[in-house]
N, C-alpha and C positions, 0 to 999 in steps of 0.2 A: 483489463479484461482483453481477451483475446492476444493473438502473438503473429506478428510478420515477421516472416524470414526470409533473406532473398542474399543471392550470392553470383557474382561474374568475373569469370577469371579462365583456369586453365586447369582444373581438378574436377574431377565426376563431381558431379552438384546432387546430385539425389541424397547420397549420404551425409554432405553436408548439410542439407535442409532437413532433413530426419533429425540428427542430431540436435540442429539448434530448437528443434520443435517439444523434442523430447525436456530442452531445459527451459522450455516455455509452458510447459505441462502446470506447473504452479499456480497459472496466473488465471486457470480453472479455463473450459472451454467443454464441447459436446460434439465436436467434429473438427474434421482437420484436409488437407487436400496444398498437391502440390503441384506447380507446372515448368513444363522446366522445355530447353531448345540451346541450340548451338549454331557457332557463324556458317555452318554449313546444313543446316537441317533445315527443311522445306517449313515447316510449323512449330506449330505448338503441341506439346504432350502431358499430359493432364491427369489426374488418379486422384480424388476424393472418397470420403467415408465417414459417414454418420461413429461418433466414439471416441477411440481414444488414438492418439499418437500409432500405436501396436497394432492398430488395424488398417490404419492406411498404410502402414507398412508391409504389411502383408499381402496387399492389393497391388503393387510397385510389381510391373514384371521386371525378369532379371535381366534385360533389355533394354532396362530404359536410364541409358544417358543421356548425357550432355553437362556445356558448361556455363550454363545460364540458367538461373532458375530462382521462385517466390515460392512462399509457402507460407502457411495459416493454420490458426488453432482458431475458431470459431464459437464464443459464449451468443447464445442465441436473442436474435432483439425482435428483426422480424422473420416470422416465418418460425415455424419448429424446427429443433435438431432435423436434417433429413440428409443425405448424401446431395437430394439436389440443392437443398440451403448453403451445402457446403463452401466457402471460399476454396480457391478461386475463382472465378465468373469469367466466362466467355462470350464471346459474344458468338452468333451461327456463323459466320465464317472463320470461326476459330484463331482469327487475329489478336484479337485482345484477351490480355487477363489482367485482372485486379483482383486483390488482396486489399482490406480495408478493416482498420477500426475504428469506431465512434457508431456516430447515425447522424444521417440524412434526413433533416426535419422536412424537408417539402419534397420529400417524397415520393408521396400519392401524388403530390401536382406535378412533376417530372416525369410519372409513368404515367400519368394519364393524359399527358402532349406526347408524350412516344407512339404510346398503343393507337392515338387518333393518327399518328402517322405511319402505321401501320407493322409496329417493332411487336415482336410476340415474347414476350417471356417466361424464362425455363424457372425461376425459381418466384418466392416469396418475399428476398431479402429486397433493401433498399441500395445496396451495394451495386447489384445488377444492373440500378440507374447508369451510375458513373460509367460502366462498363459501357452501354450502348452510346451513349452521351459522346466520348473516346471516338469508339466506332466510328457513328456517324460525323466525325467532327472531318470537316475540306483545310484543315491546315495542312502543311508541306512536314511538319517535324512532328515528332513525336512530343517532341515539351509544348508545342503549342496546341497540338491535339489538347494535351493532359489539364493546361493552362487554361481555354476556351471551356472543359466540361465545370472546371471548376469556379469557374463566373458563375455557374446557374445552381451552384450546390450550395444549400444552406445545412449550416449543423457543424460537424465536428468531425473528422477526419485523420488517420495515419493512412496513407493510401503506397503499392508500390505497382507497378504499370512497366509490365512486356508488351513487345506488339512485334510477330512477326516480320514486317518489313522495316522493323528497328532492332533487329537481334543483337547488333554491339552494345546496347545499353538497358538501363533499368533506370527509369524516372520514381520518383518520390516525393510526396508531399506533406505535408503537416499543418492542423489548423486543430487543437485542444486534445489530440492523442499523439500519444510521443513518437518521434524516429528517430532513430541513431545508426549513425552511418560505422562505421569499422574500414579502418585504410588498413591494407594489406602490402603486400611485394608484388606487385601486377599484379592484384585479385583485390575485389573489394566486395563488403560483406553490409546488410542494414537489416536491421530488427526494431521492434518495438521495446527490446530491452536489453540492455548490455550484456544480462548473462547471456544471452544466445550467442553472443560473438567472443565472449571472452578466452576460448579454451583455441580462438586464430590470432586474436589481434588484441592491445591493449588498446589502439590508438584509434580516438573515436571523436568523431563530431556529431553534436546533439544540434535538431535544426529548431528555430524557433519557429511559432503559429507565423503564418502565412508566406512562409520559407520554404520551397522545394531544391530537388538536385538532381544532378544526372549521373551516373556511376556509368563508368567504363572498366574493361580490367588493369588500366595502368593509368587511371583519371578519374579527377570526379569533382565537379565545379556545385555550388550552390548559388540560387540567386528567389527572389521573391516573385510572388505568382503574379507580379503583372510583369515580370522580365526582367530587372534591375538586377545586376551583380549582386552578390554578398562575399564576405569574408569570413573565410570557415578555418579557424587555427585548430588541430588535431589537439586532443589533451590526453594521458596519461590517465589510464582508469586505476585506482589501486587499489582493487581487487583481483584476487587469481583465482584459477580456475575450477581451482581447489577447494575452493570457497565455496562452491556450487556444489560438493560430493555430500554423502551421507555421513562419511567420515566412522565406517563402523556401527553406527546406529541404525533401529531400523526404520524410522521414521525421520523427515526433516525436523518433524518440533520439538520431536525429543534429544535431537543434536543440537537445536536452538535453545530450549530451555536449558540444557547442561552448558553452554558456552556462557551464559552470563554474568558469570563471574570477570571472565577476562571482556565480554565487552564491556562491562561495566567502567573498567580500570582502563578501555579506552577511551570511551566519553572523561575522563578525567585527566589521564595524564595529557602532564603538559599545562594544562590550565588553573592548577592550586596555585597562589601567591601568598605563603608564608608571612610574607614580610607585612602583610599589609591586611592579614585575617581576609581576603578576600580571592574573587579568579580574574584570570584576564579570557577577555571573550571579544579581540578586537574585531571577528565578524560581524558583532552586531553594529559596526558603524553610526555608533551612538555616542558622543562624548557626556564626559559629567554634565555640567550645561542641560544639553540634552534631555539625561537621564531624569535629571530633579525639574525640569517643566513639564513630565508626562503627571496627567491628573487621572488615568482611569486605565485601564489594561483590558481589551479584548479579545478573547482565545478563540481560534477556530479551525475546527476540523470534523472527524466524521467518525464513526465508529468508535475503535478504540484509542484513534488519535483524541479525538473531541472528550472521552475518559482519561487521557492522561492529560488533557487540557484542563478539567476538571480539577485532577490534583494540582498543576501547575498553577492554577488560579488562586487557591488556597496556600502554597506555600509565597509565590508571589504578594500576596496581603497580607501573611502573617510575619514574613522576613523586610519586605520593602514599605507595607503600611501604605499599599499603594491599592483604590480599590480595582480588583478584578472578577472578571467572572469569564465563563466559557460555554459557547453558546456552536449547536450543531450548523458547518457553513453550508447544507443544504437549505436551512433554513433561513437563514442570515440574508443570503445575499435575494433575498424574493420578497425579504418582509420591507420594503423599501427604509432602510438603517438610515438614521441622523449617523451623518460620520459629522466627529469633531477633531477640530486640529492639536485639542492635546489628549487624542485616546492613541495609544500605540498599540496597532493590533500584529496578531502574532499567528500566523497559518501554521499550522502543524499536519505532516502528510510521511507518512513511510517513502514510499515511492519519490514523492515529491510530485506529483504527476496528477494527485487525485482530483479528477474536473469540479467537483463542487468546489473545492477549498480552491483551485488555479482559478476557476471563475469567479469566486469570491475577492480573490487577490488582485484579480483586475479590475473588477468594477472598485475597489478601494482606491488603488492606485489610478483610477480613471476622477475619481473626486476628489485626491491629491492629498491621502490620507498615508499615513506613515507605517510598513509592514516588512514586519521583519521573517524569516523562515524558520522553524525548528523539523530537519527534515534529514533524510539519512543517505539521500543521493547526490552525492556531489554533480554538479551540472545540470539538475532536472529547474523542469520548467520553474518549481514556485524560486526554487536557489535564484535561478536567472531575473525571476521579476519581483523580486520582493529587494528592498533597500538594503539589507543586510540578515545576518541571521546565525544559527547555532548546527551545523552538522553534527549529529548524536552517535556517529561511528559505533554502528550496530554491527557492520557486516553484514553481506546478503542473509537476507529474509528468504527462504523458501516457499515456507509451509507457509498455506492460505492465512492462516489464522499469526497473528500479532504476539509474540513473548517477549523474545531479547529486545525485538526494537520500542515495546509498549516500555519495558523497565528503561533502558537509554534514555529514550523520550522524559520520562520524568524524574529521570536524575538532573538530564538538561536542565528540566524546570527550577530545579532544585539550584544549578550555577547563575541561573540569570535570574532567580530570587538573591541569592547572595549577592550576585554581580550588583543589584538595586541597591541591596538593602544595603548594603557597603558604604553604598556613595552617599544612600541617604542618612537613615537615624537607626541602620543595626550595630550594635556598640563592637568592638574589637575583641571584648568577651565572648561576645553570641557570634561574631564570626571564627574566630577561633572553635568555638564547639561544634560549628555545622559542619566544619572542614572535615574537625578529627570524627564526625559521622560517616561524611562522606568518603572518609581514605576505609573506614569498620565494613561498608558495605559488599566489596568483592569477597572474602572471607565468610561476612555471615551469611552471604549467597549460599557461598559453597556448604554451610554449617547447614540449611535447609534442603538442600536437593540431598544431601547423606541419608536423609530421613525419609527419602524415596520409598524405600518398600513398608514402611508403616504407611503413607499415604495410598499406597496403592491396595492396601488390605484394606483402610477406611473406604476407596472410592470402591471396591466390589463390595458394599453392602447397600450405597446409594445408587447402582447402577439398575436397579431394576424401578427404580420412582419415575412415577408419568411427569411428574415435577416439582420445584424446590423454588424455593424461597434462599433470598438472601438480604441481607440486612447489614446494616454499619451507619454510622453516626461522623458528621461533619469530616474529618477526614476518611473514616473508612467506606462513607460513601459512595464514594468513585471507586474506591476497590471492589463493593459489591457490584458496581454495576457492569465491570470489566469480569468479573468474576461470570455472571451470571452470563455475562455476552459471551467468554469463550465456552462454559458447560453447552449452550446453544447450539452453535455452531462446530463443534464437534461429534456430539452427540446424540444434537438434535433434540433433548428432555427441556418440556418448556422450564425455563427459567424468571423469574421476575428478583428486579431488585426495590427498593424501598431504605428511605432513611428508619431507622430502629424508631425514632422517636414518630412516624408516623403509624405507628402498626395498630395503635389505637384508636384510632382516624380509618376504618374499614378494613385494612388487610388482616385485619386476626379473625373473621370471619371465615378465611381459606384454611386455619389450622386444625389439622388432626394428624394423627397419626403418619398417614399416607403422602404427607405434605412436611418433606426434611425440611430446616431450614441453616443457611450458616448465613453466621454470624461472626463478624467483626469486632472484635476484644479487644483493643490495646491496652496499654496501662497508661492513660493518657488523666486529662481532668474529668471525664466522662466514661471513669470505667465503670462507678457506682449507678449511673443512668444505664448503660450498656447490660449490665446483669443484670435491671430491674426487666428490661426485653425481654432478658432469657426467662424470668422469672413467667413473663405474663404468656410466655411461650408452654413451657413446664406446665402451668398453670393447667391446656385446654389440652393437653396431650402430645405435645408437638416434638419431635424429635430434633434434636439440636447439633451439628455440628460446629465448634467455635475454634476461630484463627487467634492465639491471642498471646501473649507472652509469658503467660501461667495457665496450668489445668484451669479450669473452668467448672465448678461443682454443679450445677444446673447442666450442661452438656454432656451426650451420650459418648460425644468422641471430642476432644481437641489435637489438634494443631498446635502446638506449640512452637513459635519465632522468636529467633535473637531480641532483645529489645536494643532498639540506636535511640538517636535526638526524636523527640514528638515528632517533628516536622516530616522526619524521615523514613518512619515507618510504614509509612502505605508501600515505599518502596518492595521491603520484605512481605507484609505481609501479602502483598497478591504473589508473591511465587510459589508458595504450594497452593495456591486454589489453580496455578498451572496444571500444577501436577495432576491434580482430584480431578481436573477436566479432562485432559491424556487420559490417565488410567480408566476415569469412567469409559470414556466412550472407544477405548481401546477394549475392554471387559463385555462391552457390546455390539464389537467385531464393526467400527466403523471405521470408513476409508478416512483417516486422521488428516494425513498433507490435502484431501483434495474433498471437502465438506462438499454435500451435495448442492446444486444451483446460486454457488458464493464463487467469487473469483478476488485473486488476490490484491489487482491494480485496478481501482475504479475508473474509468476512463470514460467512461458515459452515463449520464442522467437517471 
């Protein structure tokens, strides 16, 4: 949530901070604001605005340069959207600015030792603490100003810090929301996300929690917030900039859903092993050994992560015979967890960056429990603190909402089910057929998105329902429930998901007419169970949409998908309930990349 941008060198900075702001536009936000100064300008200069990128743009007189400058997209915590809520913060003598993501838990106790010492403040936010904090601080340097406020802050933090009578530099700090610095050619660049530096620099260092730095435009040293040196080697992003574009489409998700075929074939290649009916996945720094002393598998993440952790749990038990399950890591890490030393838990995060599942991962790793990452950014925090793990080479994610990376994500599941079950008791026959699955799947991707404009004439007839139902059974379970999450959050039409075999257990009292529901069909050992659903659905009126490998006599409309290996199928079938969610809420004219009060990168509580 939220986006810092900040850049020091020898080029107008205004456009540079627009720009990266603009490609932080994704990670959802309600206001934005930039400040910016030069080694010869007397202060600070400043221009905030309640909305979108586009408006504080327009706010920027044509006047205002310089070659130093932060900038912010702002998703609201305290305080409402407002131009004064806006990041950056000042302090009244217009010395300081701050730029901050996270929150600031003692807060209230911060501002109400200020306000007794007589500090008046202009906004709402918690942010505005640190700013006066800075201010009033009698250190001699700008790092030990930043250093000293950040003793007294508790909570969570990407923070980056101008101060007029420091204009050669830009301080930065980090404690559970991300920084990333970008090395340039005497200019240096820091975001809270690679894309925003991508289209200057590839060469970037990610700082760890309680790791700040200082940027200069031809320097820039890191060291930890009580002082102590660090060592910050630059690494190679391998991602372009390109990556970031629309690429001809008119939406991000619809360029993401259409790309999954080849991401697909990139989470795989490379890692088939032929010879041996199995993959290599030497990230997970697991040997056999290893592998065959884990006695239980715990999945954890959050939304649609913790949904594809879901399926991963299920193919992991049915390939390895290992039990698993997948449990939401907002919840996890509060319910005070018996960790045991043979449960191998397994974070799972888009970003990699996501604070429930990162805070999870540490307090694991704090009780000397063993966690591996399945996660799509190379170098983000959980990569760094988790023992080893599985990068699902999605390619940037845009759009707020989860597709290609949601499908990677549980194909991975699908290699490190094999990868177990390999070593354990899956026979050389069963690994041979998962393989020749998983090579079928980029293909029958493509064979489903062809079918695009029949999906999108299905979804303009459910586009006017107050709400829908969806349904599936042990594996297509987790399909409905990601199903149901993306209709949501695109479109906004409440959604509920449910296993089929619970509908008689109270949910068939919601069905009539006005109440679609889909359904989840495979031709699996429970396809006869599955149509007895539709049956009891038919039965009270209910209109049925079914995902399934054959027509469906009982439903008003099917879906029809490739059939692969059992195991494999949830893969296909949630890719057109992509689609049905797109087109719906494309058909009811909503803002698709940018769901209303959702932001892409969880980064606070």
């Amino acid at each position: 949530m939220c986006g810092i941008v900040g850049y020091i060198g020898k080029r107008d900075v205004a456009p540079l901070l627009l720009e990266g702001l603009q490609r932080l536009e994704y990670r959802g936000y309600d206001s934005a604001g930039i400040v910016i100064t030069s080694p010869k300008a007397s202060g600070l200069k400043m221009v905030k605005a309640k909305g979108r990128v586009r408006d504080l743009e327009a706010r920027v007189p044509k006047r205002f340069t310089g070659t130093t400058g932060i900038a912010h997209t702002r998703w609201a915590t305290h305080g409402a959207p407002s131009d004064i809520n806006s990041h950056p913060h000042l302090d009244p003598e217009n010395k300081v600015a701050v730029v901050h993501n996270g929150i600031v838990d003692n807060a209230q106790e911060l501002r109400a030792k200020l306000e007794a010492d007589g500090v008046v403040f202009a906004s709402e936010t918690d942010t505005e603490v640190i700013t006066h904090l800075i201010a009033r601080s009698q250190a001699t340097t700008l790092e030990e100003k930043v250093r000293e406020a950040l003793k007294v802050v508790e909570g969570t933090y990407g923070i980056a810090v101008m101060h007029a009578e420091f204009n050669d530099r830009i301080v930065v700090a980090r404690n559970g929301s991300p920084v990333v610095l970008g090395i340039g050619e005497k200019e240096m660049f820091v975001a809270s996300d690679v894309a925003a530096l991508i289209a200057h620099t590839r060469q970037v260092v990610t700082l760890d929690d309680g790791e700040m730095a200082t940027l200069k435009a031809d320097d820039f040293r890191t060291y930890t917030t009580s002082g102590a040196s660090t060592t910050a080697t630059p690494e190679t992003v391998e991602w372009e900039a390109a990556s970031y574009d629309m690429g001809g489409h008119d939406t991000y998700m619809h360029k993401e859903i259409s790309e999954q075929p080849d991401a697909v074939d990139r989470v795989l290649r490379g890692r088939i092993d032929d010879r041996f009916s199995t993959v290599h996945l030497g990230g997970l720094n697991l040997d056999a050994r290893e592998a065959r002393s884990i006695r239980r598998i715990k999945i954890l993440g959050c939304g649609t992560s913790y949904h594809a952790g879901l399926i991963g749990a299920g193919l992991i038990e049915s390939m390895a015979r290992i039990p698993a399950d997948a449990e939401p890591a907002s919840e996890f890490r509060y319910r005070n967890p018996v960790v045991d030393p043979d449960t191998l838990y397994i974070a799972v995060s888009q970003s990699g960056e996501t604070y429930d599942v990162l805070a999870a991962v540490q307090e694991l790793k704090r009780k000397g429990a063993r966690v591996i990452g399945v996660v799509n950014v190379v170098g983000s925090a959980i990569a760094r603190e988790a023992d080893g793990g599985v990068y699902v080479h999605a390619g940037p994610e845009v759009c707020v909402v989860s597709t290609k990376c949601f499908t990677n994500t549980v194909t991975a599941f699908a290699l490190i089910a094999l990868h177990l079950g390999r070593i354990r008791d899956l026979s050389v026959t069963d690994g041979k057929r998962i393989i020749e699955g998983l090579r079928k799947l980029p293909a029958q991707i493509s064979e489903i998105l062809e079918t695009e404009d029949e999906i999108k004439k299905i979804a303009a007839e459910y586009a006017g329902a107050q709400s829908m139902m969806f349904i599936g059974r042990v594996r297509g379970y987790p399909v409905a429930l990601e199903a149901s999450l993306k209709l949501k959050e695109i479109s906004y039409i409440h959604a509920e998901a449910y296993p089929a075999s619970e509908l008689k257990h109270g949910p068939l009292a919601l069905i009539e007419p006005a109440l679609p529901t889909v359904a989840i069909v495979p031709d699996d050992d429970l396809l006869e169970k599955n149509r007895a659903a539709l049956e009891e659905i038919k039965a009270r009126s209910g209109r049925i949409l079914a995902v399934a490998h054959q027509p469906q006599a009982k439903a008003d409309h099917t879906i029809v998908v490739p059939k692969n290996e059992d195991e494999l199928d949830p893969i296909l079938m949630g890719i057109p309930l992509q689609l049905l969610a797109y087109h719906t809420a494309l058909a009811m004219g909503r803002d698709i990349d940018k769901p209303r009060n959702l932001a892409k990168s969880v980064t606070v509580e």
